[in-house]
C-alpha positions in Angstrom: 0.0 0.0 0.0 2.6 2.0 0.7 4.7 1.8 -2.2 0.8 2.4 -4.4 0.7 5.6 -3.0 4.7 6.3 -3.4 3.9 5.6 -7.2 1.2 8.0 -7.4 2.8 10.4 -6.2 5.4 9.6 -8.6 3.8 9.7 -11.4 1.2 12.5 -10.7 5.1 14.8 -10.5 6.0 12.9 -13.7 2.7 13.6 -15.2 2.0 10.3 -16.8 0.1 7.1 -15.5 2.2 3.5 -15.6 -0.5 1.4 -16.4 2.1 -1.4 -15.9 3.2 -1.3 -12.5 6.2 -4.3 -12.8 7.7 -2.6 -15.9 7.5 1.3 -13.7 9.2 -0.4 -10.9 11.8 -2.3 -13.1 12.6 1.6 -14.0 13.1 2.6 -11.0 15.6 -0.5 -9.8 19.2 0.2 -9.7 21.8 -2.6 -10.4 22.7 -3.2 -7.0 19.4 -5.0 -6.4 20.7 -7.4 -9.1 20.9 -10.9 -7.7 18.9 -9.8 -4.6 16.2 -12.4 -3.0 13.7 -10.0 -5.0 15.2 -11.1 -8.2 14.1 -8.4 -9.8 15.5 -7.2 -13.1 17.0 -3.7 -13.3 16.5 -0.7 -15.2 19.7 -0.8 -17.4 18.2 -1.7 -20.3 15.2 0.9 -20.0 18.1 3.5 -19.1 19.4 2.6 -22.9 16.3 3.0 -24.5 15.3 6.1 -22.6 18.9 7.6 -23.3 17.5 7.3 -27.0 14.2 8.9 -26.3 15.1 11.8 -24.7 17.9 12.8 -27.2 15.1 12.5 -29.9 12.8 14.4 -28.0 15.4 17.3 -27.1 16.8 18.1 -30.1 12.8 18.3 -31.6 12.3 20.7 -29.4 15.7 22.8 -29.8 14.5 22.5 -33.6 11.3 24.1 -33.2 12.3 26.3 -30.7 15.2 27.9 -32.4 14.8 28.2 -35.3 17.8 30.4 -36.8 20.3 28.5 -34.8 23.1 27.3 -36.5 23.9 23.4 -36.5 26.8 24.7 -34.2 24.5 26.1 -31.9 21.9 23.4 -31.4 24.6 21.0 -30.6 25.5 22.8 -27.9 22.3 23.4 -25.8 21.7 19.7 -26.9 24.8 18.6 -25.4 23.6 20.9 -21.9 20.2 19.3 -21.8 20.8 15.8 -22.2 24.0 15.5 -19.9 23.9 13.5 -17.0 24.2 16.2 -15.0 20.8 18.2 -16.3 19.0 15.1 -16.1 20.0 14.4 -12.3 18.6 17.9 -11.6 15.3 16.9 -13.3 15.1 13.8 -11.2 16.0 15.8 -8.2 13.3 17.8 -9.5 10.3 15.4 -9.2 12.0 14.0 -6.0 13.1 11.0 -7.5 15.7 9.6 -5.1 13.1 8.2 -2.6 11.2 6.4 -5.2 14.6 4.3 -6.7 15.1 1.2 -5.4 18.8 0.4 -4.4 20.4 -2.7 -2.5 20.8 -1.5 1.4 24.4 -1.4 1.0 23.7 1.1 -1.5 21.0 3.3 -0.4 23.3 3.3 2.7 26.0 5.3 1.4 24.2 7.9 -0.1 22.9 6.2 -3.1 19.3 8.2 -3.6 21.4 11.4 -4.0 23.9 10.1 -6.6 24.1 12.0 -10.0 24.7 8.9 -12.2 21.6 6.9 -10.4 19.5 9.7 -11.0 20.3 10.4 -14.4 19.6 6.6 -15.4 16.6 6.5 -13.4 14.8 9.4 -15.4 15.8 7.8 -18.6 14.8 4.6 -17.6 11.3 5.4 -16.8 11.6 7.7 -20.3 12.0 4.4 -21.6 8.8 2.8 -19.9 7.1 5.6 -20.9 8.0 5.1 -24.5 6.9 1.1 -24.2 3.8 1.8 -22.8 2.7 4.9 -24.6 4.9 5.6 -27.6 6.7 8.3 -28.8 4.2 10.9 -27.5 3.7 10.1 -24.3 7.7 10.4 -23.9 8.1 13.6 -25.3 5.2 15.0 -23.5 6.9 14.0 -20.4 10.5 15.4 -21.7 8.5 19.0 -23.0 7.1 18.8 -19.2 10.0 18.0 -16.9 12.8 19.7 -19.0 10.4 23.0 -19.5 12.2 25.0 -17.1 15.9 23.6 -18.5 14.7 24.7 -22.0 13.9 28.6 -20.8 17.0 28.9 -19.8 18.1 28.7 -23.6 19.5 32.6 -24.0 18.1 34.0 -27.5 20.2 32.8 -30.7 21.8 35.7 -32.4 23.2 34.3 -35.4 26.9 35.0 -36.3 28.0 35.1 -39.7 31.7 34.5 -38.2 30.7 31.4 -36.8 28.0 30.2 -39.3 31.0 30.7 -41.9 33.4 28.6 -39.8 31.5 26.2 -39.2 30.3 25.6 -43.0 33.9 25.8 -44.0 34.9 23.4 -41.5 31.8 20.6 -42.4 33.2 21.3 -46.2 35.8 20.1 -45.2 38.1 23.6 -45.7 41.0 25.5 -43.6 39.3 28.1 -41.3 38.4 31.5 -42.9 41.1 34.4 -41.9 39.6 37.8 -41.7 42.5 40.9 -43.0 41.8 44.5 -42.3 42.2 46.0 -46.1 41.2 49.4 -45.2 40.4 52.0 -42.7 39.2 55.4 -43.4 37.5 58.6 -41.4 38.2 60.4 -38.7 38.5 58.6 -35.3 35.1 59.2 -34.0 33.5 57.4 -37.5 35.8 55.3 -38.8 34.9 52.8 -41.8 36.8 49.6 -42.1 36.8 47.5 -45.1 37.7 43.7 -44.0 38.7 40.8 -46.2 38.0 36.8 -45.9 40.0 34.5 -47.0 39.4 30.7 -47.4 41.7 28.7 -49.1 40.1 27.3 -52.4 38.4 30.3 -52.5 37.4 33.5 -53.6 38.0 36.0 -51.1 34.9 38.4 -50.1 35.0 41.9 -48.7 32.8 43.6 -46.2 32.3 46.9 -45.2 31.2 48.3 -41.6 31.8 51.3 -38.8 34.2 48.7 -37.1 36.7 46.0 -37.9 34.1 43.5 -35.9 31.4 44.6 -38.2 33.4 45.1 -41.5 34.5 41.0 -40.8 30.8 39.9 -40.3 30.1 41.7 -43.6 32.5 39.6 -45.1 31.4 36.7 -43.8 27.9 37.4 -44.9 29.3 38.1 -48.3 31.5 35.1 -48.7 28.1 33.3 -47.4 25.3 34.8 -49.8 28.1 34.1 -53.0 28.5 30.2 -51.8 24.8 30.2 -51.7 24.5 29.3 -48.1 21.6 30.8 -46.3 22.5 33.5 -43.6 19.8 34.6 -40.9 21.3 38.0 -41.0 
């Protein structure tokens, strides 16, 4: 009775309903109960589907929720979201650690609090989310739980430094090098005229009222002629 009610109150923080209560509490069991007099099997293999889940599930939403980030960019809040480190936080979140189960030996030294038992336990009920109610069901849970994680996403401003870079790099080029080709006006206004240079080829000029903003122009430039769409 008293582990019905520890479920509920699981899965009411969770915000989904494990119809199958041996596969929810195979989710939750950590491989220290392996070999136990509960024989139990342990959530490892849910962990490794869930793992899968939530990095489809993440990087749909980055997709939809930025959408001028660069390739580059996405990676990066991916890589933040789905570390093991985020996704302890989320468990610590719903309170997770008193609903795992651990071995006493475990759970003795200070297992419900441990980042890497956390982080598989989410995924692994990700997982029995997925097996019991698709796709769906796991994103909705990953869009609910990861919410606050995802605000946290600073607005993209696209560069046209690093969009160039990083389209050099996955055509397999040298790095772009910017040159200063001109500078002209008084102090107060300057205006700089800025060169790229990519080896293979053409090089492309920019103009602007700084040497940061002359390169960017470039960058745009060398961009729009390679017929690579820029944001800016």
């Amino acid at each position: 009775m008293a582990r019905a009610k520890s479920f509920k109150a699981l899965e009411k923080a969770l915000g989904f309903k494990f119809e199958d209560r041996a596969l929810l509490e195979q989710a939750l069991t950590h491989a220290s109960v392996r070999g136990g007099k509960a024989h139990r099997l342990d959530n490892e293999r849910l962990e490794f589907l869930g793992d899968r889940v939530l990095g489809l599930a993440i990087a749909e939403l980055l997709v939809e929720a930025l959408p001028e980030a660069t390739e580059g960019q996405l990676a990066r809040h991916y890589n933040r979201l789905v570390r093991g480190g985020t996704c302890a936080a989320v468990a610590r979140d719903v309170g997770l650690g008193e609903h795992v189960i651990l071995s006493d030996s475990e759970a003795e030294s200070g297992g419900r609090d441990k980042s890497t038992i956390l982080a598989d336990a989410i995924e692994a009920l990700l997982g029995a989310s997925f097996l019991l109610g698709g796709y769906e069901a796991a994103r909705q849970m990953v869009r609910r739980l990861w919410a606050g994680y995802l605000k946290e996403i600073p607005a993209v401003t696209v560069d046209a430094k690093s969009q160039l870079q990083e389209w050099a790099q996955g055509q397999g080029l040298p790095l772009p090098e910017y040159v200063e080709v001109s500078r002209k006006g008084p102090d107060h206004a300057p205006h700089f005229t800025a060169e790229v240079r990519i080896a293979g080829k053409p090089p492309a000029r920019g103009e602007g009222a700084s040497k940061r903003a002359a390169e960017q122009a470039a960058a745009r430039a060398l961009l729009s002629r390679e017929g690579v769409e820029s944001a800016l």
